[in-house]
C-alpha positions, 0 to 999 in steps of 0.5 A, spaced: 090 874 641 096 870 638 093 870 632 092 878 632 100 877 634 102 874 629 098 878 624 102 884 627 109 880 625 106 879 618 105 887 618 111 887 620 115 883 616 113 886 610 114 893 613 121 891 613 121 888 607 119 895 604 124 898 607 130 894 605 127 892 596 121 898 596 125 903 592 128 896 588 121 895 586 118 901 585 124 902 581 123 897 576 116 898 576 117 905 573 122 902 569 116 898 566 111 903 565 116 907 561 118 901 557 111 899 555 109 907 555 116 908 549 113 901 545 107 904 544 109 911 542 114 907 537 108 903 535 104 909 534 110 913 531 111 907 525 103 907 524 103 915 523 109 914 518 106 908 514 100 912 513 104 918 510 108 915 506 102 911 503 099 917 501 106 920 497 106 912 494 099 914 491 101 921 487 108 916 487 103 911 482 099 916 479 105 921 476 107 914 473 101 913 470 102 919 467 109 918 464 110 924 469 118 924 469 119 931 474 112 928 479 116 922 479 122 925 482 119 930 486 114 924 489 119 919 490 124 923 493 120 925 499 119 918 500 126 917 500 128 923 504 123 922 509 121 916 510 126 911 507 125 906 512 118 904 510 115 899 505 114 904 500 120 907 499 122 901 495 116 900 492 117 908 489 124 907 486 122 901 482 116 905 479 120 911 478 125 907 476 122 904 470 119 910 468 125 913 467 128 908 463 123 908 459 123 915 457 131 913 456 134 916 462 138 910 464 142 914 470 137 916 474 133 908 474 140 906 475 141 909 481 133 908 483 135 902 482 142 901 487 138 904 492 133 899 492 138 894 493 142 898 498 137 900 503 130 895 501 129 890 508 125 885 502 128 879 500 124 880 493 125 886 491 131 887 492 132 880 487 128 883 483 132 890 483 138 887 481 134 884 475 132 890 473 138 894 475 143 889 470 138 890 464 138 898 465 147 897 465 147 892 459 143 897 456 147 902 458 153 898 455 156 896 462 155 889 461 161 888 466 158 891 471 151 888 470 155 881 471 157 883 476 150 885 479 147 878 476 153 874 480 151 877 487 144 875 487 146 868 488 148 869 495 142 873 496 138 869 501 130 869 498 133 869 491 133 863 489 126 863 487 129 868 481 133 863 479 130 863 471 130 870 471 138 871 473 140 865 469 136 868 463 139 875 463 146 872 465 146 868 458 144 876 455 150 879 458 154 873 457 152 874 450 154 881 449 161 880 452 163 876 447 163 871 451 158 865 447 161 858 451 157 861 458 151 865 455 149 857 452 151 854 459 146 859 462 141 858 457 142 851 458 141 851 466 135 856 465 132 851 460 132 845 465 130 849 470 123 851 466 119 844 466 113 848 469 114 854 464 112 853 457 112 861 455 120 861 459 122 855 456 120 856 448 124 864 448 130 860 452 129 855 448 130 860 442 136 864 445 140 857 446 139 854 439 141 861 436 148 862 441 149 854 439 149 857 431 155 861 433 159 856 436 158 851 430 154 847 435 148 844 433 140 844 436 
């Protein structure tokens, strides 16, 4: 008989208790399915995107084997209208940028280009669009703007390992600004920095000792 009493209590107590917190509980259970429910929606939704935006990248690709200037915008410009946030995107622009340089249309890879650096999350492709972006600005006779595009990548995080590349191509913009002291001082750098690159170091070396020559210096 007590130990029917005092599982009656028990029931009791917990009848109380669900008075007082039940619709705290019930509520925060909701609001848990509901988060689990809305992260698998979104998880859902970025797989859906992804598999979209491979499917452009590949006609993206395929228009740039084919040195298809107008599929190449018309490709790449859904991508970066519709699902710029994906890893595609970028990959698109400096595709599409690079063939479009090399048909000689430098404004349209130039601004592919800022948009890698202004909208790509990857550390490496945008180092390797300010590389790219400088040589299309030089190209362009804007070595002052491409100097300047060269500078901001060493506060870049992840850069670092453009470091050969960006010292190199400092030395040719330092070059064509006439200024000749810096351009050596950045082949220099680069030349102490390519020990472990043969084919790196023997153009570097050949840029130094002929910036050297104009400054009367020796080899």
């Amino acid at each position: 008989m007590s130990e029917h009493h005092f599982e009656q209590e028990e029931v009791d107590r917990l009848k109380d208790w669900w008075k007082r917190h039940g619709g705290w509980v019930s509520t925060v259970f909701a609001l848990t399915m509901i988060a689990i429910a809305g992260w698998r929606a979104w998880g859902w939704y970025e797989d859906k995107q992804s598999r979209e935006a491979a499917e452009i990248y590949d006609r993206v690709v395929i228009a740039a084997s084919k040195a298809d200037l107008q599929g190449l915008k018309q490709e790449s410009g859904s991508l970066f209208e519709q699902y710029p946030k994906t890893a595609y995107a970028p990959l698109a622009a400096l595709l599409s940028a690079k063939q479009h340089a090399l048909g000689g249309d430098l404004k349209t890879a130039i601004t592919l280009l800022q948009w890698v650096v202004e909208k790509s999350k990857d550390a490496g492709l945008v180092a390797v669009a300010r590389l790219r972006l400088a040589a299309a600005l030089l190209e362009d006779a804007k070595a002052a703007e491409a100097l300047a595009v060269l500078d901001a990548m060493k506060s870049d995080k992840g850069a670092e390992s453009f470091d050969l590349s960006r010292l190199d191509r400092r030395g040719d913009v330092l070059l064509a600004l006439g200024r000749k002291e810096e351009a050596l001082k950045a082949w220099e750098e680069a030349l102490e920095k390519s020990v472990d690159e043969p084919s790196w170091k023997q153009l570097l070396q050949i840029k130094r000792d002929y910036t050297a020559s104009l400054l009367g210096k020796s080899s």
